[in-house]
C-alpha positions as CSV (number, residue, x, y, z in Angstrom):
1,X,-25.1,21.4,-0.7
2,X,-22.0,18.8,-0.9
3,X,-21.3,16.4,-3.9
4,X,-19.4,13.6,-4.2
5,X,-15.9,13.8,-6.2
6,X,-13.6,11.7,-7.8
7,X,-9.8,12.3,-7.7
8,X,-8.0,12.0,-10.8
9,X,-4.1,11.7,-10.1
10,X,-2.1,13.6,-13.6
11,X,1.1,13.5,-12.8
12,X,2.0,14.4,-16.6
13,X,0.5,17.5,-15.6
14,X,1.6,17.8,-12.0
15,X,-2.1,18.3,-11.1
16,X,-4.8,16.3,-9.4
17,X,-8.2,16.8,-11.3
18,X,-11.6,16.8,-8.9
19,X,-14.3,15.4,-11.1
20,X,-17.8,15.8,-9.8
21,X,-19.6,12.3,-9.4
22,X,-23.2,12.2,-9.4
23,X,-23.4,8.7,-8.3
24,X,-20.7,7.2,-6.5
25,X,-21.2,3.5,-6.9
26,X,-20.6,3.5,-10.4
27,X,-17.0,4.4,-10.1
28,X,-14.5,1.6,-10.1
29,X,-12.9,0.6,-6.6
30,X,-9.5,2.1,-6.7
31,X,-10.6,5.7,-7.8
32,X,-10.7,8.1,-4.9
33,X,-14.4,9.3,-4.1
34,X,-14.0,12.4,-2.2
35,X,-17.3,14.0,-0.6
36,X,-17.1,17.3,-0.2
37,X,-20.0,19.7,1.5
38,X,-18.7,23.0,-0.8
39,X,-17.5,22.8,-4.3
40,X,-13.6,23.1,-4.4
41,X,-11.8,26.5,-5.8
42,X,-10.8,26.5,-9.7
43,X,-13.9,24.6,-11.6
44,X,-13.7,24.8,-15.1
45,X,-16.5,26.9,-17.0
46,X,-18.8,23.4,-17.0
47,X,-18.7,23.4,-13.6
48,X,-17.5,19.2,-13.2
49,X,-13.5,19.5,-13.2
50,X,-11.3,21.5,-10.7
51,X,-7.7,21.1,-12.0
52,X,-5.7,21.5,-8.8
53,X,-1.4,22.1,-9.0
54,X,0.7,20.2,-6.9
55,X,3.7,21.1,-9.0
56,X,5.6,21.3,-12.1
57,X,4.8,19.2,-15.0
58,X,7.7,16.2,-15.5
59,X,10.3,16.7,-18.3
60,X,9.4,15.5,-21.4
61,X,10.9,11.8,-22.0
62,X,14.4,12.0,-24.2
63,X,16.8,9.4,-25.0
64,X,20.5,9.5,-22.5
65,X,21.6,6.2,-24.6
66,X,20.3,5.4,-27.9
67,X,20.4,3.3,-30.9
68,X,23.2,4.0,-33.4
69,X,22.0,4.5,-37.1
70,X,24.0,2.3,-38.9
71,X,24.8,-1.3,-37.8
72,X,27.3,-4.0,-38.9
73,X,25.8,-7.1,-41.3
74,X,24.8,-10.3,-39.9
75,X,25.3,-14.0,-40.8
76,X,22.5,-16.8,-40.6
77,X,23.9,-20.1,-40.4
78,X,27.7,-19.1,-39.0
79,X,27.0,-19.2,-35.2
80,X,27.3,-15.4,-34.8
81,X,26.4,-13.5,-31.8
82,X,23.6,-10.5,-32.2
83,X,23.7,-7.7,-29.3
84,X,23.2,-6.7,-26.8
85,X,21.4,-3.5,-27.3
86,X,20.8,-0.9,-24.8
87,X,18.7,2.1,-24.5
88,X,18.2,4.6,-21.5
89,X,16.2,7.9,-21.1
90,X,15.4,10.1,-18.9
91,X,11.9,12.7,-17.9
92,X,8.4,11.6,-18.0
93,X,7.2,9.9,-15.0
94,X,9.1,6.4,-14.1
95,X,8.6,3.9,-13.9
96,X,9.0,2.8,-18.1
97,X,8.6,0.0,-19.9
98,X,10.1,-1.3,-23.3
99,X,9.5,-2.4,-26.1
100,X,11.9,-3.8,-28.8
101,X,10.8,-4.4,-32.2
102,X,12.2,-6.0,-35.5
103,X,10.6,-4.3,-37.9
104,X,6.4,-4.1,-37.0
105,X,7.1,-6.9,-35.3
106,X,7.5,-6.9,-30.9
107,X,10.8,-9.0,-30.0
108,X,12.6,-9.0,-26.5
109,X,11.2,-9.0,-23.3
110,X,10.5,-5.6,-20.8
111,X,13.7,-4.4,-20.5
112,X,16.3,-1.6,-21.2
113,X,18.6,-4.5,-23.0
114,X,17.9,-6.5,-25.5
115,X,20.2,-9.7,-26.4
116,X,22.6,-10.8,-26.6
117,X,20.9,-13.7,-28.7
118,X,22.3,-15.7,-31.1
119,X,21.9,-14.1,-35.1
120,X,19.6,-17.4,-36.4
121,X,17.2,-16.8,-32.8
122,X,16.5,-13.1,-33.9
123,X,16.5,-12.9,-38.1
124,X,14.0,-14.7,-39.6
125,X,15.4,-14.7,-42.8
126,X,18.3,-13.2,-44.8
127,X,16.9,-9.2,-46.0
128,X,17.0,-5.8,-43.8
129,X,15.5,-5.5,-40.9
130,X,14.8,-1.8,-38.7
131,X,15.6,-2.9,-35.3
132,X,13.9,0.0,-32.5
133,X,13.3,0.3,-28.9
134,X,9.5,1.9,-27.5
135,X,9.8,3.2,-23.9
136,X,6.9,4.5,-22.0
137,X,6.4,5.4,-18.9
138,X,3.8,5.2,-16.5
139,X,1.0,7.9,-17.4
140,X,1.4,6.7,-20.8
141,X,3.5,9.1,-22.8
142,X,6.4,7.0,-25.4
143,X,9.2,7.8,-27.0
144,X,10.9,5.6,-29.8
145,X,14.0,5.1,-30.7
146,X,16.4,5.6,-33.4
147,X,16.0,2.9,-36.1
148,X,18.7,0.5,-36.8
149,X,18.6,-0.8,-39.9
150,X,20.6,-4.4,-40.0
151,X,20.7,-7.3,-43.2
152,X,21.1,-10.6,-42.5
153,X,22.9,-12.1,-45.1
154,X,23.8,-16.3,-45.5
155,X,27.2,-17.3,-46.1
156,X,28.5,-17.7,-49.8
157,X,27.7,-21.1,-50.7
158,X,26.7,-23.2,-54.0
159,X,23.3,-24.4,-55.6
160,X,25.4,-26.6,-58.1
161,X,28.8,-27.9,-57.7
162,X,31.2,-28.4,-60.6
163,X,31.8,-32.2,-61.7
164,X,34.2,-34.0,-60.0
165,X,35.7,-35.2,-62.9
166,X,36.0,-34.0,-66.6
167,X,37.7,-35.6,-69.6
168,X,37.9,-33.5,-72.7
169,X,39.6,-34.1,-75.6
170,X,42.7,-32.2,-77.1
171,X,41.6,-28.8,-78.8
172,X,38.0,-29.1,-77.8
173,X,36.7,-26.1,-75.0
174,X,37.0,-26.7,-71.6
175,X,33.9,-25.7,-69.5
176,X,33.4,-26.6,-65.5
177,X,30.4,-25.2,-64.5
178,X,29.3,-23.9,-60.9
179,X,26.0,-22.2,-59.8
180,X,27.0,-19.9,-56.8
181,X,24.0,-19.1,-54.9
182,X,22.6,-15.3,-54.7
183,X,21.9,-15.0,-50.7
184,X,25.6,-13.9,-49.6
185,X,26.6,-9.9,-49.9
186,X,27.0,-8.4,-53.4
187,X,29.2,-7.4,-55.1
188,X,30.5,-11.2,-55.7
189,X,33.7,-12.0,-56.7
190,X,35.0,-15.4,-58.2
191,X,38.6,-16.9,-58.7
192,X,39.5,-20.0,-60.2
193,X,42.5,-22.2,-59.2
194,X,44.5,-25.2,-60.7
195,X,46.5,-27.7,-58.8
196,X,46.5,-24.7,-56.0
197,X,47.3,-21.5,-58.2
198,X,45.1,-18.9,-59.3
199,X,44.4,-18.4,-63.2
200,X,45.0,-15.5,-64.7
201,X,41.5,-13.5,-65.8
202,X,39.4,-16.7,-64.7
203,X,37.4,-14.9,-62.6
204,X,33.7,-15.5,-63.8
205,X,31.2,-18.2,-62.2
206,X,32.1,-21.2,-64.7
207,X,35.5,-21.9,-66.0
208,X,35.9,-21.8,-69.7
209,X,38.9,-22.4,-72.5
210,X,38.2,-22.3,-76.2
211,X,40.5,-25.1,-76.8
212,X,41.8,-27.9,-74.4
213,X,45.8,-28.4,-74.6
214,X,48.1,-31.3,-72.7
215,X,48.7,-29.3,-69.5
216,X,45.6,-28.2,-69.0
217,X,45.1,-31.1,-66.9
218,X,45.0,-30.7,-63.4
219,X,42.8,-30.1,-60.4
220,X,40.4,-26.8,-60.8
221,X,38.5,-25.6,-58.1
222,X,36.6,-21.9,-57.5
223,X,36.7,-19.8,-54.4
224,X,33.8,-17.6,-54.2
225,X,33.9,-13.9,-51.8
226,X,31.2,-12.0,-51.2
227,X,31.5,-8.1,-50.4
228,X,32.0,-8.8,-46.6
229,X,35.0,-11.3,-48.0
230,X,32.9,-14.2,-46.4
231,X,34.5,-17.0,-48.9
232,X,33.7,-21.0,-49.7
233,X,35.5,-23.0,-51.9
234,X,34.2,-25.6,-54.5
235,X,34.7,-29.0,-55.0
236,X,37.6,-30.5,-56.9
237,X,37.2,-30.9,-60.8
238,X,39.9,-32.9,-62.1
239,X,40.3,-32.7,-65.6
240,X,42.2,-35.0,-68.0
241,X,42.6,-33.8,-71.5
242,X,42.4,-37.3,-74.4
């Protein structure tokens, strides 16, 4: 007596699975309902599914271009550029579809490239960030790929300026305050200058002398480096000694 069957397309499997249907109508439009007056050749032992070869299972999926592991760091704030980045693999049964993520979180759009974007459109914040691309193709099967791990960093700037003027008497210490802020690369490095030349073993955040002397007077400012050598310079202190 025939039966109805549904055909199941796996090309992951490079077989076309018969599934027997008892009633028809319940199977959503787009299935193929097959009726058949014997049962087909190669049921399994519950006597439903007939896994039928057409040919050779697809390659698995691998990566031909990938992510590199380690990435240059990023500026917010200094107009930088952030991309593009490209994947491309090959296997598994086309066509794919991507996925780009920052972190857990889905960025991009469908496609094998992501970017170029601008760094302040992509980073939400100065920290690290893994930067990875899903693909999957058509039956289902993903691959990811390798993780970039990226930090956005903000330029060296400062929270608190030093004065722009000081007036300290003679033999009394000298000290010109700055508070450099923390969101640029460390190590930080700091150098201060007067009237354009750099003082000898000045080199902390605030300027300091025990005690003031005539030519101490001048024009002091700090430049400020980070470990990429992004640098800002301060405002002008003059000081006049009394």
């Amino acid at each position: 007596m025939g039966d109805f069957w549904r055909a199941q397309d796996r090309p992951d499997l490079g077989q076309v699975w018969l599934i027997r249907t008892r009633d028809p109508a319940r199977i959503a439009s787009g299935d193929g309902i097959l009726y058949l007056e014997t049962d087909p050749t190669g049921l399994d032992a519950s006597g439903r599914v007939a896994k039928i070869d057409y040919g050779s299972a697809p390659p698995p999926m691998a990566f031909t271009t990938n992510l590199p592991t380690t990435a240059p760091d990023v500026y917010l704030g200094n107009s930088e550029t952030f991309g593009p980045l490209t994947v491309a693999v090959t296997g598994g049964v086309p066509p794919y579809s991507y996925q780009w993520k920052r972190g857990a979180a889905n960025v991009g759009s469908n496609s094998p490239t992501f970017g170029p974007a601008t760094v302040d459109s992509v980073f939400p914040s100065n920290g690290a960030f893994n930067w990875s691309c899903v693909v999957t193709d058509s039956v289902g099967s993903s691959i990811t790929s390798n993780i970039m791990p990226v930090t956005a960093y903000r330029l060296p700037s400062f929270t608190t300026q030093p004065p722009a003027t000081l007036s300290v008497a003679t033999g009394a210490a000298i000290s010109i305050p700055t508070t450099p802020a923390t969101t640029s690369k460390a190590p930080r490095t700091y150098q201060w200058y007067k009237d354009g030349n750099p003082i000898a073993g000045a080199t902390a955040a605030n300027y300091s002398k025990a005690a003031a002397v005539a030519g101490d007077a001048g024009t002091y400012y700090l430049i400020f480096k980070d470990a990429n050598n992004k640098q800002v310079q301060s405002n002008n202190c003059v000081l006049t000694i009394t």
